[in-house]
N, C-alpha and C positions, 0 to 999 in steps of 0.2 A: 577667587570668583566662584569657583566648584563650590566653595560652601555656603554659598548660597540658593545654589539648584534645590528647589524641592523636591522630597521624595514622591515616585509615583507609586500608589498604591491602586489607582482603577486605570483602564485601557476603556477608551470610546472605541469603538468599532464599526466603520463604513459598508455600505452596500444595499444597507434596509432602510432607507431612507424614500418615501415618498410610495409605500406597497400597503398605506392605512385598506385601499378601496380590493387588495387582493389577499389580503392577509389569511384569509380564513382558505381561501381557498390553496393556498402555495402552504402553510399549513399538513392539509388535507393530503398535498400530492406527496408534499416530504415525509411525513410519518406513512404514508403506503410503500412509500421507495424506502424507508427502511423496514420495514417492516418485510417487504420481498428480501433485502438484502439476509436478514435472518432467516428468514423462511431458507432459501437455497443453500445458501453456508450453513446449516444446524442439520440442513437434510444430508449434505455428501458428509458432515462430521460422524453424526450417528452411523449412517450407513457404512461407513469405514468402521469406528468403533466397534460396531455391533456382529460385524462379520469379519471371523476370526481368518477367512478366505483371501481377504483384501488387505490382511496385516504384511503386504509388502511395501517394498521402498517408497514404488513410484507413489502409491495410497496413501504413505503417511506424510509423503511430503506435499501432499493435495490438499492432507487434512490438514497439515498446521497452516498452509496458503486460505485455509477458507477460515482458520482460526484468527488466523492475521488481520485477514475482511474484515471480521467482526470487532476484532478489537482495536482497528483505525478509525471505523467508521463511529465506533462510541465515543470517539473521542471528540467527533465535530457535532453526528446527528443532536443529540437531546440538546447539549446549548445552542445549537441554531433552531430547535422547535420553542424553547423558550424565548426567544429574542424574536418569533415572528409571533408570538401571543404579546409582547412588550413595546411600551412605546419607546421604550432607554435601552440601547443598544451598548453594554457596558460589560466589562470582564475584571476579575482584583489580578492583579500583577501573579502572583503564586497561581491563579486557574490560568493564563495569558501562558507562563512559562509551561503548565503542565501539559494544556492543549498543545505546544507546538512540542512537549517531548514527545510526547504520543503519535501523533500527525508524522514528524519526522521520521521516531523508529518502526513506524507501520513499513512507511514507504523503503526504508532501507532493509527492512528483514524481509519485505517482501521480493527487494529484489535479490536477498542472500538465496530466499529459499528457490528462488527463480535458477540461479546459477547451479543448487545443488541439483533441480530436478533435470539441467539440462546436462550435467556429468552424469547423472544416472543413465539418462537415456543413453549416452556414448559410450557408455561403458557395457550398456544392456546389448547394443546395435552392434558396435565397432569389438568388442571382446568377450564375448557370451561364454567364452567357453570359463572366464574367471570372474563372471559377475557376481556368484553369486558367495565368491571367498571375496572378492574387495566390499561387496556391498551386506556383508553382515551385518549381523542386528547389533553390535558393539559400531561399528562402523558408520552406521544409521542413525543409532542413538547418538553419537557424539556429533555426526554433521546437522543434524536437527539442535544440538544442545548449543553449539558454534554461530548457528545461522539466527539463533534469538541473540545468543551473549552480546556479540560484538557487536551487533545495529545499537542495542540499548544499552553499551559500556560507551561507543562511541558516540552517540547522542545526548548520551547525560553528562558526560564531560563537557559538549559542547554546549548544553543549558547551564548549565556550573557558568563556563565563561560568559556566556550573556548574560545570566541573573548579576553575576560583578561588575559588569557593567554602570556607570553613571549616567541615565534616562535623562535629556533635555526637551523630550516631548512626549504625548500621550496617546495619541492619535493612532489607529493603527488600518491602514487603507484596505482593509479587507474584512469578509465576513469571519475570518477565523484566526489566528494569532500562529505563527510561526518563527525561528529563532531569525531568522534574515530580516524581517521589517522589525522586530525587536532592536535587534543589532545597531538598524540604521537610525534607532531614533535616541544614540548614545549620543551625548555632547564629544566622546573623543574616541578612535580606535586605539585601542591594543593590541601590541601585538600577538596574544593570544588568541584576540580574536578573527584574527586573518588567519594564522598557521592552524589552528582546529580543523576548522572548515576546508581549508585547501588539505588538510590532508584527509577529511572524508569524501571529497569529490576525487580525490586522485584516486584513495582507494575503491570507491565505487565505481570508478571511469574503467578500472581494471576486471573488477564486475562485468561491467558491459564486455571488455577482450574477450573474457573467459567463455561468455555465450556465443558472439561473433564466433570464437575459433571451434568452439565446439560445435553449433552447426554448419559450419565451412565441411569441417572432416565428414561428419555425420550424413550431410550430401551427398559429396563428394564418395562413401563408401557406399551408400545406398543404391544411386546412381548403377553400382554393376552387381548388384543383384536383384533379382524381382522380387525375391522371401525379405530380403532386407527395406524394399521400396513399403512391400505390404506396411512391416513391423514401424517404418515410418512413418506413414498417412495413417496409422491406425491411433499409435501414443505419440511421436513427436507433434503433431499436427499442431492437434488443441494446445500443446504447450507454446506451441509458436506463435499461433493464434494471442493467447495470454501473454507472450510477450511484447510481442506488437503492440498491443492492447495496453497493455501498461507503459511502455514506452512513449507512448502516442500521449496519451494520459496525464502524463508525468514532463512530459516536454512543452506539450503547450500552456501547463500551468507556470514551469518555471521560464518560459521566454517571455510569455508576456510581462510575465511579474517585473522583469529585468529590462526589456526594450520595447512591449508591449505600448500603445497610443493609451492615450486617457481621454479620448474623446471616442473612443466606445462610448455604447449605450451601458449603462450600470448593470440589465440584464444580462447581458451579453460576459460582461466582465465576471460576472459572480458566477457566471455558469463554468468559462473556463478555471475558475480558483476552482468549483467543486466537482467536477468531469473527472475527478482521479477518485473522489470518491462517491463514485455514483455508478459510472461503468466499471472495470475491476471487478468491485465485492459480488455485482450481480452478472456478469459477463462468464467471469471465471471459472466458478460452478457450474454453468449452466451450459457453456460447451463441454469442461471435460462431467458431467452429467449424463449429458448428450452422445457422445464421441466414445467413452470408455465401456465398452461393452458388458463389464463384468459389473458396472458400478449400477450402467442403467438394468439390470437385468435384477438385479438385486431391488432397487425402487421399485420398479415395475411389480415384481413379486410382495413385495410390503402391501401396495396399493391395491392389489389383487385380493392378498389376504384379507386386508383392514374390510373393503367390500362386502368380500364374504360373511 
């Protein structure tokens, strides 16, 4: 009977159905919102790169978080500004799978880098007097090299298992293609394709420990000093801020996706699928922009000059 299933080669894609009389204008709003999103992530990247001042830990693990932005958000923005100029809302299997490897290892480096910058802070707060031997630039370089490898070793494995996959359907209930509703429109599971996945939630669930326990401690050591409260509302802040934020982000997309009503409004639905990339990329920046003293005072200075 399998050899009878047709091969899929196009993916329909749901959500833009019935937006003929808004088109131009949701258009208009999505290429401005990415267009901000570059704008902010290209501004803290240079600003980092360019100032050999800010060539420390916590900077360059900001700058590859704003690197990250950029390189999630390419992965959804242009085909969804294409598909709101089009009346065929249509993806070929090879761009379906590429979109969700992208989408996926955004979201999982983002949260590796998340986890590094939150050991830096605890080691900056809680053991100063050895930050600056544990957090070498060999040290740095490698936990930056770690925090891309293994999102996009882990993700491409588990696009390997869903492209192996045998597709009994085409449909995909969303504006964007991810390896989970891929999955689920297999005529049979594998068991590859259960143990992948449960072992990148477990490992990333451990992710989440690693932040919980680091700012429990980080608190908790704050708490009885006032020099250490300062060093906390000054840098941990905005990182906590960005985590939350991406948390938030990242939660309400994948609960709904999983127990979430279908009798929402289709608005309503497509905004929480694309809320993780919309706030994030331009959220992220623009607190620690805001918040890091040395980064805004650098901008400031640019803007100052360029004036002149």
């Amino acid at each position: 009977m399998m050899d009878n299933v047709p091969v899929i080669t196009i993916f329909t894609l749901s959500g833009l159905n019935g937006i003929a009389n808004y088109r131009v204008t949701l258009f208009a709003l999505t290429l401005l919102c990415y267009c901000v999103i570059w704008l902010v992530n290209v501004t803290i990247i240079v600003t980092v790169v360019a100032d050999k001042s800010l060539h420390e830990p916590m900077y360059i693990f900001l700058c590859n978080l704003c690197i990250n932005g950029l390189y999630g958000t390419a992965g959804f923005y242009p085909k969804f500004l294409m598909d709101l100029l089009s009346t065929t809302h249509v993806i070929s299997y090879t761009g379906c799978l590429l979109q969700g490897f992208v989408l996926h290892s955004s979201v999982t480096a983002d949260l590796s880098i998340l986890v590094i910058m939150a050991y830096d802070r605890y080691v900056a707060i809680c053991r100063p007097l050895v930050y600056h031997s544990m957090m070498n630039r060999q040290r740095v370089c490698g936990f930056v090299f770690f925090a891309w490898l293994i999102p996009l070793s882990l993700v491409f494995i588990a696009t390997i298992t869903t492209s192996r996959s045998r597709l009994c359907g085409s449909h995909i209930p969303k504006i964007y293609c991810i390896n989970y509703l891929i999955g689920k429109l297999a005529c049979s599971a594998s068991i590859a394709s259960v143990i992948v996945p449960a072992f990148n939630y477990t490992l990333y669930s451990l992710h989440v420990h690693l932040i919980i326990w680091s700012y429990v401690y980080l608190i908790r050591t704050c708490l009885t000093s006032k020099e250490n409260w300062s060093k906390f509302m000054q840098t941990c802040l905005p990182h906590l801020f960005c985590l939350i934020i991406f948390f938030v982000s990242v939660a309400f997309d994948l609960l709904y996706m999983r127990f979430g009503s279908k009798q929402l409004p289709q608005s309503v639905q497509n905004f929480l699928a694309i809320e993780f990339l919309i706030i994030p990329p331009i959220i992220n920046p623009l607190i620690y922009g805001f918040n890091l003293t040395q980064i805004r005072n650098r901008i400031v200075q640019f803007l100052c000059a360029k004036r002149l």
